[in-house]
C-alpha positions as CSV (number, residue, x, y, z in Angstrom):
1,X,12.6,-10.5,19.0
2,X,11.9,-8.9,15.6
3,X,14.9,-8.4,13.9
4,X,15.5,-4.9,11.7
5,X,15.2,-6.8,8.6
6,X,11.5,-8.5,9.2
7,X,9.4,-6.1,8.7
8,X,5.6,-6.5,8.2
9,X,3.6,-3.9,5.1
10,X,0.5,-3.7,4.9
11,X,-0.8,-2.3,1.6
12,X,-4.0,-0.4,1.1
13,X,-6.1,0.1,-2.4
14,X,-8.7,2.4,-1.1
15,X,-12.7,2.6,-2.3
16,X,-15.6,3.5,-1.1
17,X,-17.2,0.3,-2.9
18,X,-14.1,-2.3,-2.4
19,X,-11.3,-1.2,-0.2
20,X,-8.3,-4.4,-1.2
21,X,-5.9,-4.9,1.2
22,X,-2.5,-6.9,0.9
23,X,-0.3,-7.4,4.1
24,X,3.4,-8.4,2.4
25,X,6.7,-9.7,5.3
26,X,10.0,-8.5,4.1
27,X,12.8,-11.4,5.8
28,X,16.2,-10.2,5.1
29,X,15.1,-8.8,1.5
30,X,13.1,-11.7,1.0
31,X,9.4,-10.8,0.2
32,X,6.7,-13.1,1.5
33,X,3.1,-13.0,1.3
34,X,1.1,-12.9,4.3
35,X,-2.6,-12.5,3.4
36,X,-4.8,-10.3,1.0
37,X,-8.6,-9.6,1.2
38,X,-11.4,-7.1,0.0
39,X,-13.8,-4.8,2.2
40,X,-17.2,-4.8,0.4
41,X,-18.6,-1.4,0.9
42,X,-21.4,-1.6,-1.6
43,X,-24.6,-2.4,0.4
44,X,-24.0,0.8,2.7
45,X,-25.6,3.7,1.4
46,X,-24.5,6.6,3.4
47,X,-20.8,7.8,3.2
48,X,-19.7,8.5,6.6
49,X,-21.3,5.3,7.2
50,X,-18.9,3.6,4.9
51,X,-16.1,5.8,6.3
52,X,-16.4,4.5,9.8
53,X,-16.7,0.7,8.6
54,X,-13.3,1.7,6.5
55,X,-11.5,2.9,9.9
56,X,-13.2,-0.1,11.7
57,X,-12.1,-2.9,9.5
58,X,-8.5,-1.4,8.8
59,X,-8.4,-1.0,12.3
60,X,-9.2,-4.7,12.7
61,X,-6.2,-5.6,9.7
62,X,-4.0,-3.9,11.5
63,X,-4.6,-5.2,15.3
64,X,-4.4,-9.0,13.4
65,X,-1.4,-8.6,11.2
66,X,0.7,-5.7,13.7
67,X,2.1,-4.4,10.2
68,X,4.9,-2.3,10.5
69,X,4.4,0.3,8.0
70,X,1.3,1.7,5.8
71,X,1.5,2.1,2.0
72,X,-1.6,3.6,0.3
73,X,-2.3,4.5,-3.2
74,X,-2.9,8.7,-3.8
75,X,-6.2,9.4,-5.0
76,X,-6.1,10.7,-8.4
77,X,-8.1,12.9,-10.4
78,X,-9.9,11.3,-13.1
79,X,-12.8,12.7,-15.2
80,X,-14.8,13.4,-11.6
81,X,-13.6,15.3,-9.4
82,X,-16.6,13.9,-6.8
83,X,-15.4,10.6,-7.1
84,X,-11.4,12.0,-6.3
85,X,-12.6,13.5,-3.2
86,X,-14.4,10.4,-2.0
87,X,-11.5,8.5,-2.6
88,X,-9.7,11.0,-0.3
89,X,-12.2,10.4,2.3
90,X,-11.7,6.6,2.1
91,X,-8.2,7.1,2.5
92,X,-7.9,9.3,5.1
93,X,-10.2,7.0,7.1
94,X,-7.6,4.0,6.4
95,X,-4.7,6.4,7.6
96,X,-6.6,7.5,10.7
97,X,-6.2,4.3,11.7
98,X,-3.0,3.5,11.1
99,X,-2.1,7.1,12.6
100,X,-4.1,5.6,16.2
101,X,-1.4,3.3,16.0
102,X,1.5,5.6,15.3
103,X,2.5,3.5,12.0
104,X,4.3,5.4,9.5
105,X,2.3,6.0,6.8
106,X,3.8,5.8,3.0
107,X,1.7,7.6,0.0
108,X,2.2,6.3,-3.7
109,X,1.0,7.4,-7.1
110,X,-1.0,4.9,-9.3
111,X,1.4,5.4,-12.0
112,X,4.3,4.8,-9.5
113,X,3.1,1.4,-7.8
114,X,2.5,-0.1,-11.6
115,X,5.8,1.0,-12.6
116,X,7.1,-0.5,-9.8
117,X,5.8,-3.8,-9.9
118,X,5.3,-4.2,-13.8
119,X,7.4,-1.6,-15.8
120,X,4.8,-0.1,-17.1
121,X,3.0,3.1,-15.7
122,X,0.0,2.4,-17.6
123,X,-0.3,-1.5,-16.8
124,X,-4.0,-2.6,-16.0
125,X,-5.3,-4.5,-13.3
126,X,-4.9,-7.8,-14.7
127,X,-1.2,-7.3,-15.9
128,X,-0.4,-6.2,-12.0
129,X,-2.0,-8.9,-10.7
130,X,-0.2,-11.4,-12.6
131,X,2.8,-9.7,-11.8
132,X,2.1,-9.8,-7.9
133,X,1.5,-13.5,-8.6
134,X,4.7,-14.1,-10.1
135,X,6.6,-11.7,-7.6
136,X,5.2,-13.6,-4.6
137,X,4.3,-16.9,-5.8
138,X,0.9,-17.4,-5.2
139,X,-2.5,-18.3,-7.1
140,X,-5.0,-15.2,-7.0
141,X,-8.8,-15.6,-8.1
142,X,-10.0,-12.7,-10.7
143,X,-12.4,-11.5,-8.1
144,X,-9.7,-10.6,-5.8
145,X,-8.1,-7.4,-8.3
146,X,-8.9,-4.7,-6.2
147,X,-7.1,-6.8,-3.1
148,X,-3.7,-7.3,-5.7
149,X,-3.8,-3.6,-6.1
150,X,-3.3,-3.7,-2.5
151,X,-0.4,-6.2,-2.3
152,X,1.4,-4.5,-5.1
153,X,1.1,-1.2,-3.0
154,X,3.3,-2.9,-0.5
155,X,5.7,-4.1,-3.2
156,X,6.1,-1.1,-4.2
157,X,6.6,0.6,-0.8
158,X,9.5,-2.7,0.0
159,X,10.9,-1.6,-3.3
160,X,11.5,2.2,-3.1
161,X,12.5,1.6,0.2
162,X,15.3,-0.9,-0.5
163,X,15.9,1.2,-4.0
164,X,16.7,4.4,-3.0
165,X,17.2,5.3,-6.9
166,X,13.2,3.8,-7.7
167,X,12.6,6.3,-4.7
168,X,14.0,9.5,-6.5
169,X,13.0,8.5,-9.6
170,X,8.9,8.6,-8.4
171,X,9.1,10.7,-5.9
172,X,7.4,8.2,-3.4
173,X,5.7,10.4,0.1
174,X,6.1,9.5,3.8
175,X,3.8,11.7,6.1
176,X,3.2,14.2,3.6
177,X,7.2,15.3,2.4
178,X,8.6,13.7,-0.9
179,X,11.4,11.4,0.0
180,X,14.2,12.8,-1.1
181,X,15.4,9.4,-2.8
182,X,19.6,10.2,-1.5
183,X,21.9,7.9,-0.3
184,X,21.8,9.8,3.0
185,X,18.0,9.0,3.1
186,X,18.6,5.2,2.4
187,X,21.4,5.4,5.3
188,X,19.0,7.1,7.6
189,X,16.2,5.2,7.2
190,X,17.8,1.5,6.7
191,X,21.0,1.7,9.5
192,X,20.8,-1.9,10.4
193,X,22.0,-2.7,6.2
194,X,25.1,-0.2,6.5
195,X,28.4,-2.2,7.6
């Protein structure tokens, strides 16, 4: 029986080129690392094509690793407002099929998730994935950047959650509705670490 403390995140970094993915286990606060990977998009040409193979494989993540909660990155809005919307697409095909499986689904801005795992908002890719190295202990190969975007989703999603201050502070999303970041939330949402 899985106990309230082992709980199972999967994070997604999503693209409509590479979609990364990082699947994190929290044991009683302790964060281990499960597995990370990368979708490769690029050869498929039409965009609801590459939407379906998006809800297909995530669908496939999910049935292997059973996670127990979704964090996702926010699309952003960059110089391209075409590229933001595609980026929306890809991950509202990723929720879809966590929402099949009726696993709550956590929203974070680019800006948060580095802050949270780095200290820096503006951190680049290779600065986060050293830090998701040295968080989790592991080795990751340079190709794999987009996938540790993905696991430092999850860390961030284990860290607001079990920081209900980092939560305020960033105003994190779950389903849509800003977490409020209060001790009542924390109390709400973690009764099994209340004595």
């Amino acid at each position: 029986m899985k106990r309230e403390t082992d709980k199972v995140i999967l994070g997604i970094d999503p693209g409509t080129r590479i979609l990364g993915f990082g699947v994190i286990r929290v044991l009683d606060r302790k964060v281990e690392y499960l597995h990370m990977g990368v979708v490769n998009l690029k050869g498929t040409k039409d965009h609801f094509v590459t939407l379906r193979t998006i809800y297909e494989e995530v669908t496939k993540i999910i049935e292997k690793y059973n996670p127990d909660e979704l964090a996702v990155e926010a699309p952003f809005y960059g110089k391209n407002v075409q590229v933001m919307l595609k980026l929306g697409r890809a991950q509202g095909a990723a929720i879809a099929a966590a929402i099949r499986r009726d696993i709550p689904i956590f929203e974070y801005a680019p800006r948060s998730i580095k802050l949270a795992v780095t200290g820096k908002g503006a951190a680049s890719k290779e600065q986060v994935a050293m830090m998701a190295q040295r968080l989790l202990g592991i080795d990751i190969a340079q190709e794999y950047l987009d996938a540790t975007d993905a696991l430092a989703i999850a860390l961030c999603h284990h860290y607001h959650v079990s920081n209900p201050v980092l939560a305020a502070a960033s105003g994190s999303r779950k389903g849509g509705k800003k977490l409020s970041g209060s001790w009542e939330q924390f109390v709400e949402s973690n009764p099994g670490r209340i004595k």
